[in-house]
C-alpha positions in Angstrom: 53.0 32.2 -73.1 50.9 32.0 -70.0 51.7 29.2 -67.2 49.3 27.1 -65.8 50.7 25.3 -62.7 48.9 23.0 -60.7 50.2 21.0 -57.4 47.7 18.9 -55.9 49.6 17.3 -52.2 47.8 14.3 -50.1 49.3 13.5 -46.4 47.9 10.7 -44.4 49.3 9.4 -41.2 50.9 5.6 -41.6 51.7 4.7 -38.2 54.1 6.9 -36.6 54.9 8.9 -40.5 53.0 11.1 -42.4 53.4 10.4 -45.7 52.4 12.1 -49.2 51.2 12.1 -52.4 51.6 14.8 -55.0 50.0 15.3 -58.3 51.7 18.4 -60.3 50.7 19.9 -63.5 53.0 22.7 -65.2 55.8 24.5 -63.9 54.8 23.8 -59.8 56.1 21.0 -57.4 57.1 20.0 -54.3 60.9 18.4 -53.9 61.3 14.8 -52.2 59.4 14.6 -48.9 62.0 16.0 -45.6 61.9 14.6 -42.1 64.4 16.1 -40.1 62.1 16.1 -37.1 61.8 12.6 -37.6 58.8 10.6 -39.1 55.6 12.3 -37.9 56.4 16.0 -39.6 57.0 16.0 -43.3 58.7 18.5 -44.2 58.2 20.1 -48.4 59.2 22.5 -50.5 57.1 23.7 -53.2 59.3 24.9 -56.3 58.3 27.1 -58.8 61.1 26.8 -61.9 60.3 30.0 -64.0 61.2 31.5 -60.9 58.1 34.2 -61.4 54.4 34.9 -61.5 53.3 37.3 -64.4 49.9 38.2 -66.1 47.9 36.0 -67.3 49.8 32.5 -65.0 48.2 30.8 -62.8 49.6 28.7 -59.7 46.6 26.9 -57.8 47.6 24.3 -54.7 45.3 22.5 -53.3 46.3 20.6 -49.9 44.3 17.8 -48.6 45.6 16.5 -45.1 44.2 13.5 -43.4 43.6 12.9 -39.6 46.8 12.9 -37.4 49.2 14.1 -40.2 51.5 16.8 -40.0 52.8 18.5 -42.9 55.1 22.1 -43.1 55.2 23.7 -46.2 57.7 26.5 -47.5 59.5 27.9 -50.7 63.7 28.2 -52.0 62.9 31.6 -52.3 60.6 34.9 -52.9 57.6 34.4 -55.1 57.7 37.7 -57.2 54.8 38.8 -59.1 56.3 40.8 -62.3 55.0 43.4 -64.4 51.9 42.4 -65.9 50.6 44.1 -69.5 47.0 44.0 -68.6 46.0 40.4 -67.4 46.4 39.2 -63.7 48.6 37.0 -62.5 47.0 34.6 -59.9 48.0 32.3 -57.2 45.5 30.4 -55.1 45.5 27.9 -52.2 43.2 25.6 -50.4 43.8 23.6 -47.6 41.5 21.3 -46.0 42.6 19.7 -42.6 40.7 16.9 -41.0 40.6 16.2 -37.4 43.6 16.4 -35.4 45.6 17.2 -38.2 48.6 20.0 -38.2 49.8 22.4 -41.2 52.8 25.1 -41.2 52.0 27.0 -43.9 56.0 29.2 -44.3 56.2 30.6 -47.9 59.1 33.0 -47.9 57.5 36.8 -48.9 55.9 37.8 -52.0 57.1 40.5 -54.2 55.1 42.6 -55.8 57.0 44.5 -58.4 56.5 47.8 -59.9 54.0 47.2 -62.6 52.5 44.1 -61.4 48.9 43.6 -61.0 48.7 40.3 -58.4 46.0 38.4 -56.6 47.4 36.1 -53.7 43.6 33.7 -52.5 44.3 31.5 -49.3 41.7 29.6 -48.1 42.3 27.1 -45.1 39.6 24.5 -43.9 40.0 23.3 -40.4 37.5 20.6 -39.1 37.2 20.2 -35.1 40.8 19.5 -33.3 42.7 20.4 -36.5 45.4 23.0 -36.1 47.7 25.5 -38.1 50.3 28.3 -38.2 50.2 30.2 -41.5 51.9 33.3 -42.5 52.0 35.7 -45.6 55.2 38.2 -46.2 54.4 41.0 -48.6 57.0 43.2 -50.2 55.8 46.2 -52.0 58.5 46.9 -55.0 62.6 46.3 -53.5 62.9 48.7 -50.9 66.4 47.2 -50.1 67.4 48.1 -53.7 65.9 51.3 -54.0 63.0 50.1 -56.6 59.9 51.4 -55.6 56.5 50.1 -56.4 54.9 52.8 -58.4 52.7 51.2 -60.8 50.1 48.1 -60.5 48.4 46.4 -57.9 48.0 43.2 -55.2 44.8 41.7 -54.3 45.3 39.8 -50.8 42.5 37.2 -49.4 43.1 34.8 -46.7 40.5 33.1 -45.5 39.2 30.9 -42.8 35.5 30.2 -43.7 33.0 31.1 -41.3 35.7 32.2 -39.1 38.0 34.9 -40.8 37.7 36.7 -44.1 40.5 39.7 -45.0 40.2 40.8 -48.7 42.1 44.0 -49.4 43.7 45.3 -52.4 46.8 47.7 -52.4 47.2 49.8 -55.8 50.5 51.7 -56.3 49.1 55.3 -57.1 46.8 55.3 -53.5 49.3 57.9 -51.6 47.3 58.0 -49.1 46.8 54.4 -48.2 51.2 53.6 -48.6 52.0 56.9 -47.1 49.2 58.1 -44.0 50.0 56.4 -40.5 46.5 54.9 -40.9 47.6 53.4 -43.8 51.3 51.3 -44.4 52.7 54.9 -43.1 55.6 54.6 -45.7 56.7 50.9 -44.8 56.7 48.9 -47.7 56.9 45.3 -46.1 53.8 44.2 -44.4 53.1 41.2 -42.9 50.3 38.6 -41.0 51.3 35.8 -38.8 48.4 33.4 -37.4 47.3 30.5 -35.5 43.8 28.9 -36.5 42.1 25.9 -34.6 39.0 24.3 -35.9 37.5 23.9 -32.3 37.4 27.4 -30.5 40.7 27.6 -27.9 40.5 27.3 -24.0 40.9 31.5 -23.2 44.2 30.3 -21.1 45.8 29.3 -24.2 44.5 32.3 -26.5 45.6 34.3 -24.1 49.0 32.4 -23.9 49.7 32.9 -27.7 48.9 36.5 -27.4 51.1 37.0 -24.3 54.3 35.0 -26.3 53.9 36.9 -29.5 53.4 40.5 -27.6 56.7 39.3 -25.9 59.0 38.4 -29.0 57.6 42.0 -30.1 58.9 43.5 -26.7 62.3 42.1 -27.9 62.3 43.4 -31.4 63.0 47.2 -33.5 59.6 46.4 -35.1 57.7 47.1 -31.8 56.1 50.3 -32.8 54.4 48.3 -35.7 53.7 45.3 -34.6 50.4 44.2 -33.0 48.4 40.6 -31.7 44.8 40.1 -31.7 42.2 37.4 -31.6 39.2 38.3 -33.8 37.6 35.0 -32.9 37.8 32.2 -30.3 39.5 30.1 -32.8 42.0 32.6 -34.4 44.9 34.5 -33.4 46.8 37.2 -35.3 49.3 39.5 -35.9 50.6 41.6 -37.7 53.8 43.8 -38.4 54.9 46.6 -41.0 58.6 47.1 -42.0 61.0 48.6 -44.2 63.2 45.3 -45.5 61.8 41.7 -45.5 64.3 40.5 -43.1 63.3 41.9 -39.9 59.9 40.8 -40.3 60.7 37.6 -41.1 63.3 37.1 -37.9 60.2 38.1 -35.8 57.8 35.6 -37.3 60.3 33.1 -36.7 60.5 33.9 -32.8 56.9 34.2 -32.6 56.2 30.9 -34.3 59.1 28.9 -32.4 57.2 30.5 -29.3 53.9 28.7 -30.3 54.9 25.7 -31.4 56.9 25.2 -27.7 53.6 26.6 -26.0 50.7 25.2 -28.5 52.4 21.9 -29.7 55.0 20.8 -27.5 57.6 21.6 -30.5 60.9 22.6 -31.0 61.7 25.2 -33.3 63.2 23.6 -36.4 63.9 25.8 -38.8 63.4 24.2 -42.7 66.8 23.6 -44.0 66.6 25.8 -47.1 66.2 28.9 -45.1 69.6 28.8 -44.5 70.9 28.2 -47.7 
């Protein structure tokens, strides 16, 4: 039997609290609203209870934040895409941020296991003055367990429309793309970190967010694979490839507690149930 999830979230700002409203169809939802930053940042975690994505489900979110709210977003765990018989298994999400509003988008990574064949959409929708850090952890098979990814396929697409469009698929049997050092060069964990304004930034503060993220990679093993870039006036990225999940993810974690000090004026407070 196929899943069919649906989670449909609304923040608004209410004086000084952004508040929420959810509307969940299926096996997908968000626990009760967090604010340990106080009442402006709400704090979710979406929760999937089968625990797995195979062919033929379906998990679509849809985000909808209204002017001045701020809203972070994570998951308990890995969202693993299992071995499919012939049928994809899909996740979407779209977020649309109006003015002034703030989104952390912080899924722990996606695992694609041997066999799978997965399709991972991301759309984000700024308007003018809105603001976000997203990023997207991709494991290819276990590589701490030994269990490589031989058959199958993933189908990534993030998207900022009419700003930045990456569509690429990764399919088990291409040796040369997993294996070349113009390709994933035997890593099996790759992994894209950005921050996306709907108004184009100042070049001081581009150029700031660049600077902090090239520095965290200074301090890290992941150096040698690791990269920042700004494809447009509104976008920065980066990128890293690795051979476990958790040093990629310590190094997102610097970078984005360096931005949100820089961009934001933010601590760095980690979600709770990343350390649980």
């Amino acid at each position: 039997m196929a899943w069919q999830g649906q989670l449909q979230i609304a923040y608004r700002r209410d004086g000084e609290r952004t508040t929420a409203l959810d509307l969940h169809h299926g096996p997908l939802r968000v626990l009760q609203r967090l604010y340990p930053e106080g009442p402006g940042i709400c704090q979710h975690v979406l929760v999937h209870p089968p625990g797995g994505i195979v062919g033929g489900d379906t998990l679509a979110i849809a985000l909808r934040l209204a002017a001045g709210s701020h809203a972070l977003l994570t998951t308990p765990g890995a969202t693993r895409f299992y071995r499919s018989d012939g049928a994809p298994a899909v996740q979407t999400l779209k977020a649309t941020l109006e003015e002034s509003a703030r989104l952390e988008w912080l899924p722990l990574e996606t695992i694609a296991y041997s066999g799978c064949i997965a399709q991972n959409h991301f759309s984000f929708e700024l308007a003018p003055g809105a603001e976000m850090m997203g990023w997207d952890l991709l494991a290819l098979g276990l590589p701490a367990a030994g269990a490589a990814f031989e058959r199958g396929s993933v189908l990534q697409h993030l998207e900022l429309p009419g700003v930045w469009l990456e569509r690429g698929r990764i399919a088990a049997e291409d040796a040369a793309l997993l294996a070349s050092p113009l390709g994933l060069a035997g890593h099996r964990v790759m992994a894209t970190l950005w921050f996306a304004s709907g108004s184009p930034l100042a070049p001081a503060r581009r150029d700031a967010l660049l600077e902090l993220a090239r520095e965290q990679f200074g301090l890290c093993a992941l150096s040698a694979t690791a990269g920042a870039t700004s494809p447009d006036p509104r976008v920065v990225v980066c990128r890293v490839l690795a051979p476990r999940v958790e040093p990629a993810f310590a190094l997102w974690r610097a970078v984005r507690a360096a931005w949100r000090k820089a961009a934001w004026q933010l601590a760095a407070v980690p979600p709770r149930v990343w350390s649980t």
